[in-house]
Every structure is written in structure tokens, then in C-alpha cells.
C-alpha positions in Angstrom: -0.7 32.2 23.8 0.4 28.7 23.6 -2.3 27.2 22.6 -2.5 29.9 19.5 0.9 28.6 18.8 -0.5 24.7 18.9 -3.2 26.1 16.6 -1.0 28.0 14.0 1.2 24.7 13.9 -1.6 22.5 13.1 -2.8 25.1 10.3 0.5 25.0 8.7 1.1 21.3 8.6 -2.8 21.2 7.2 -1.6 23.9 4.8 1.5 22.0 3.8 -0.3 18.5 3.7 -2.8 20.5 0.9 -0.1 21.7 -1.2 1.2 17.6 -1.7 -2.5 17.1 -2.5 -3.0 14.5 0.3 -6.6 13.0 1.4 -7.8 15.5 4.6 -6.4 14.9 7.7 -3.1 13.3 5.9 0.4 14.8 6.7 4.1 14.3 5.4 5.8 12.8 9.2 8.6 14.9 8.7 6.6 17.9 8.2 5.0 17.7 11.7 8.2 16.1 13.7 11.3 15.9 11.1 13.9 14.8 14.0 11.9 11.1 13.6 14.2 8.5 11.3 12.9 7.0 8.5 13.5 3.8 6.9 10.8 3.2 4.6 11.2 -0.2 3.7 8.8 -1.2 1.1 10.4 2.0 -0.7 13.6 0.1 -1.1 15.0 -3.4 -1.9 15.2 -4.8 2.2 12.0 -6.1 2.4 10.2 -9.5 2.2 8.9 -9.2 -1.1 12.6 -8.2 -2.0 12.3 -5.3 -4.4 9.9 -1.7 -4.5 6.5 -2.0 -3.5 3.8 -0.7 -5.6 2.5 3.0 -4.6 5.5 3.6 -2.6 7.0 6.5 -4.7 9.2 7.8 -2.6 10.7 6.8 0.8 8.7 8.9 3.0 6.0 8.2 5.8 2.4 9.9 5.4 0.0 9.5 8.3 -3.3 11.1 9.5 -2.9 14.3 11.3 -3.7 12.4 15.3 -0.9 9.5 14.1 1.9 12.4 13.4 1.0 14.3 16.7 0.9 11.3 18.7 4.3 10.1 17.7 5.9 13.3 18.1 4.7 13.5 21.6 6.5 9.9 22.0 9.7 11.4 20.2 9.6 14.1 22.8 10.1 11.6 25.4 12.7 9.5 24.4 15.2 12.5 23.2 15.1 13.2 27.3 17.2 9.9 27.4 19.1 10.2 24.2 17.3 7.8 21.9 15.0 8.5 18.5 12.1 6.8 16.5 12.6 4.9 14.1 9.9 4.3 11.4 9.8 1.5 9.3 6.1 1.6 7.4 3.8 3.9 8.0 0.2 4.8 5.6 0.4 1.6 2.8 -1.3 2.3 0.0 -4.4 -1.0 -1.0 -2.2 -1.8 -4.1 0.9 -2.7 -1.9 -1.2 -5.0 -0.1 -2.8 -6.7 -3.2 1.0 -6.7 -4.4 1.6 -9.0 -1.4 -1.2 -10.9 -1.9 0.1 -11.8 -5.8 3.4 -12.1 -4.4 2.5 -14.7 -1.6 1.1 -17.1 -4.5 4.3 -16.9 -7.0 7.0 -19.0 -6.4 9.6 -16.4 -5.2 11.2 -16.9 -2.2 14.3 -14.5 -2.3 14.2 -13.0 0.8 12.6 -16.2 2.8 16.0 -16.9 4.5 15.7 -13.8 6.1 12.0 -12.8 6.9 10.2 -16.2 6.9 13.4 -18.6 7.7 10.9 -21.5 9.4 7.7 -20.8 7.0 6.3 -21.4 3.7 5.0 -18.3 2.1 1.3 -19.9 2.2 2.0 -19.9 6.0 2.0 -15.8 6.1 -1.8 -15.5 5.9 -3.4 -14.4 7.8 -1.3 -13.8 10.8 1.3 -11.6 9.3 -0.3 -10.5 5.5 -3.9 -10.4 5.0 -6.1 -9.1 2.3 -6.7 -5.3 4.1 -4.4 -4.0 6.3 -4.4 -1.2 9.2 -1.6 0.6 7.9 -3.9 1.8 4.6 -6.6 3.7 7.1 -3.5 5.9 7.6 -3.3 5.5 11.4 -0.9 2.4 11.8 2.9 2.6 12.1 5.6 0.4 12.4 8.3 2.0 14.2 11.6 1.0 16.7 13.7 2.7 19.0 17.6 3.9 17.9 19.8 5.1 20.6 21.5 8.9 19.6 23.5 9.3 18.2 22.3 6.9 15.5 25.1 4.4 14.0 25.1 4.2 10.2 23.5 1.5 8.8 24.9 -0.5 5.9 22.9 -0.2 2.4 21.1 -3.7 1.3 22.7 -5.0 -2.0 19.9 -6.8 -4.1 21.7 -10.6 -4.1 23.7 -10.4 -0.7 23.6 -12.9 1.6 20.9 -12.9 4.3 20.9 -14.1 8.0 18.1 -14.9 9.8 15.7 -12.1 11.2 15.6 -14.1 14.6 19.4 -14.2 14.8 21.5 -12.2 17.7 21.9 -8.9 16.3 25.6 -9.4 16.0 24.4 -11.9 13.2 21.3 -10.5 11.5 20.7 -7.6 9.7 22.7 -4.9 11.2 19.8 -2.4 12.0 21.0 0.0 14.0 17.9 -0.3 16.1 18.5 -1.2 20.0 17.4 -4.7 20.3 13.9 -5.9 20.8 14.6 -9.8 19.7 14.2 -9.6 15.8 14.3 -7.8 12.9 11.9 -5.4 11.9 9.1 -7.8 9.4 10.1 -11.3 11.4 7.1 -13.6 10.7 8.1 -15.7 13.6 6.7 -16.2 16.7 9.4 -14.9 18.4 8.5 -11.3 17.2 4.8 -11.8 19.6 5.3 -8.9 21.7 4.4 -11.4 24.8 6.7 -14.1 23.8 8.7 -15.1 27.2 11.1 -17.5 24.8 13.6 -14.2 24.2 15.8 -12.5 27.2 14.4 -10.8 30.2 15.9 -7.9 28.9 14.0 -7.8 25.2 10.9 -8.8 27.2 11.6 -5.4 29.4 11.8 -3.2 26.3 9.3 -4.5 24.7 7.0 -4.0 27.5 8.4 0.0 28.4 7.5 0.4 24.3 4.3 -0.8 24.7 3.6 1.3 27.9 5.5 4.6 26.4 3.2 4.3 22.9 0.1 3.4 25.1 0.7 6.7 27.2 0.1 8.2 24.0 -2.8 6.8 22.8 -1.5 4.3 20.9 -1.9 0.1 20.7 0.3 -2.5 19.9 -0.4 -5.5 17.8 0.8 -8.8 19.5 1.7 -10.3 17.0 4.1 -8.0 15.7 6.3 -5.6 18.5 6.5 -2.8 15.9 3.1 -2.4 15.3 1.2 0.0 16.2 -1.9 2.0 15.8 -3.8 4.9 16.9 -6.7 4.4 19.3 -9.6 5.8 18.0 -8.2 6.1 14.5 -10.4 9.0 12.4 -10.6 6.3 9.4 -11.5 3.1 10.9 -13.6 1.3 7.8 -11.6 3.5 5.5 -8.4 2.3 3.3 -7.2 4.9 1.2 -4.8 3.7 -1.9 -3.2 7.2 -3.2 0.5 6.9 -4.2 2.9 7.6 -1.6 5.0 10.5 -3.3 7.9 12.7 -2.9 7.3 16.1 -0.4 5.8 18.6 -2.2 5.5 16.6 -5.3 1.9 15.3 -6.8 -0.1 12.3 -5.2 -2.2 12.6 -8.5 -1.8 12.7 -12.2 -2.4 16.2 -13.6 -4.6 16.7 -16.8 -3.9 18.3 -19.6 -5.5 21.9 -18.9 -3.4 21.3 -15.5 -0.1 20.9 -16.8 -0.6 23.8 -19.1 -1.4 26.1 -16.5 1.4 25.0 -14.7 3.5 25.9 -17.4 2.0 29.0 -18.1 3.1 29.9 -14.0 6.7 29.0 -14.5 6.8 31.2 -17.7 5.5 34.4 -15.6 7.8 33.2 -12.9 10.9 33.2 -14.7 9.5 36.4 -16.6 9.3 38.2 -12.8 12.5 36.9 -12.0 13.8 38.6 -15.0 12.6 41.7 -14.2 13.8 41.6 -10.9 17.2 41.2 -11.4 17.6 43.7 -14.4 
């Protein structure tokens, strides 16, 4: 019985993944385990590049089918002790990773106080931004850990002052993450999951996260504590660059004969309505 259950949930999240016209094997997070917070960075203004990333249409996390399952499994876990997900990034589309590869040769710098407080943008390769990415096979996430229930968190302002990300979290960004020694997107070596130069405390979190997301078949990247990706990942030589786009909206541009036939099915649908309610 329960395993017909398991079966019938995995059709409907393929069945619901097919109706946003995602790549096989691709699912909406919040259609497989909606209880996980989302802070899609690269959607928004709060990010190192400082504005809205290319392909990231709407603020939403898509990851392959084994990704979603695997972090729901995590979820289930730490709701026993009163304490959520958090993602930050999840799929990344090829042309928000070229977009940081333009960006890290122009001479902005308006979020360097912030992300990269002791490096020079030409520092960031290829240790923190490199010319492929994991996150664009689809099977990479970069996630934290908010205690329940979740404070509010304060809305960025394009132009407000920054802090630096490895600040005390009284005077950084107030993420309402519990504290694993940074900000989320620190390029600093005090975000290396191993480093011992950050309280016995952070270095005990970090370790239970790695532990809790290896239980689940998943691996940290020690360069970064909020990375991580799926072991045996279905797409490993495989980056995908489809938009990122609303639920249930279109990942692809519609042709003409497309959009017409779309029309013609909100005509008859408003015509049945019609004749319903008379």
C-alpha cells in the first residue's frame, strides 16, 4: 500500500513537472516538499553580482527528481527538532554562470564589501566562480538551517549599507539562518566547511550538517558549507540552461500556432463557463 502511495506521489510531481514544461527528471521544490523556505538569491538584488541574474525568472528552486526527494527526506528530520531548510540557489541556468564570468571582468564592485570584503574580483576564480558550475546539472543546492518558527527577515534595499559576510551575525546580514560562521556566498576562507579558525560551536554545526545531508546521499563542497550535491547525480556531464520560471508558467517561448491554440482554449473555456452558469 505504501509503496503505491510513494509511486502515485512520484507520478504526480512528474505530471506537474510536465505541465511547467521542464527537462525530464526536473521538478518545482515546492511541488515535492513545499514546507522547505526559499530564498532564491540570484532572483533578487542580495547577491554578489548585486542585481537579477540572467535566467532566473522567478524566485523559485527547480531540481532533478533524486535532489527534491533527497532534501525532503533531510526536512523530515530536522522538523522532529523544530528547525527548516533553507534554500538559497538551487538548478542555475549556463547563462547565469557566463553572466558571472562578464561580471567578474567589469569594474563593478557594489557588493564587494559584503561578499568579497578581503578579495579582488579576479581573486574569485576558480575557487568560488568558475566557467561551469554543478548547480546547472540540476543536482546541486545551496541550502542552511532556520530554526521554527522562522524570524522575518529584513528586505535588501539596492544602495544600503553592507557589513561584512564574515561579521558576528549580530553585525552582518541579518539572515535569519542559525549560525554556521558566515553569510550565505562568503568567498572567504572562513566559509571552508573544515576551517578550525571559527567557534567550536560553528565547527559542530557544520559538521552535524555535513553528517545529516551525507545520511541522505548527499556531499558537501569544502569550500563552501552550503554546498551541496547529490551523489550519483542522474546528469553528471550535463548542464542544462532553460529559464528558471514561475510554477505552472512556460520555461519556453511559444510559437505562433501555439499561442493561437491557446487562445482558441480560453475562448471554449469561458464559452463552457457560460453555459454553466446560465
Amino acid at each position: 500500500m505504501l509503496k503505491n502511495i510513494f509511486t502515485f506521489t512520484i507520478l504526480i510531481v512528474i505530471l506537474k513537472a510536465q505541465i511547467n514544461n521542464l527537462p525530464d527528471n526536473f521538478v518545482y521544490l515546492r511541488q515535492v516538499d513545499s514546507s522547505i523556505i526559499q530564498e532564491i538569491r540570484y532572483a533578487g538584488y542580495h547577491n554578489f553580482v548585486g542585481k537579477p541574474i540572467n535566467g532566473y525568472n522567478a524566485a523559485e528552486c527547480i531540481l532533478t527528481k533524486q535532489t527534491a526527494f533527497a532534501l525532503s527526506q533531510v526536512q523530515k528530520q530536522l522538523l522532529k527538532n523544530n528547525q527548516t531548510l533553507k534554500v538559497y540557489d538551487c538548478y542555475r541556468p549556463q547563462k547565469a554562470v557566463d553572466e558571472f564570468v562578464n561580471w567578474s571582468s567589469d569594474s563593478s564592485t557594489t557588493m564587494k564589501e559584503e561578499f568579497y570584503p578581503t578579495l579582488n574580483k579576479d581573486e574569485l576564480f576558480p575557487e568560488y566562480i568558475a566557467y561551469k558550475s554543478g548547480h546547472s546539472r540540476g543536482s546541486t543546492v545551496d541550502l542552511t538551517v532556520v530554526d521554527l518558527p522562522a524570524a522575518e527577515e529584513p528586505q535588501y534595499i539596492p544602495g544600503e549599507s553592507l557589513h561584512p559576510c564574515t561579521n558576528s551575525p549580530d553585525s552582518r546580514w541579518p539572515d535569519n539562518s542559525i549560525d554556521f560562521g558566515t553569510g550565505f556566498d562568503c568567498f572567504n576562507h572562513m566559509a571552508h566547511t573544515n576551517q578550525e579558525n571559527v567557534s567550536i560551536e560553528v565547527q559542530e554545526r557544520r559538521q552535524q550538517l555535513v553528517q545529516l545531508l551525507l545520511d541522505n546521499n548527499m556531499k558537501n563542497y569544502i569550500n563552501e558549507w552550503w554546498h551541496y550535491t547529490l551523489i550519483n547525480e542522474p546528469y553528471s556531464t550535463t548542464y542544462f540552461d532553460f529559464n528558471i520560471d514561475p510554477i505552472n508558467g512556460k520555461s519556453i517561448s511559444l510559437n505562433k500556432n501555439q499561442i493561437t491554440k491557446i487562445k482558441m482554449q480560453k475562448k471554449n473555456l469561458k464559452r463552457d463557463k457560460n453555459q454553466i452558469l446560465e
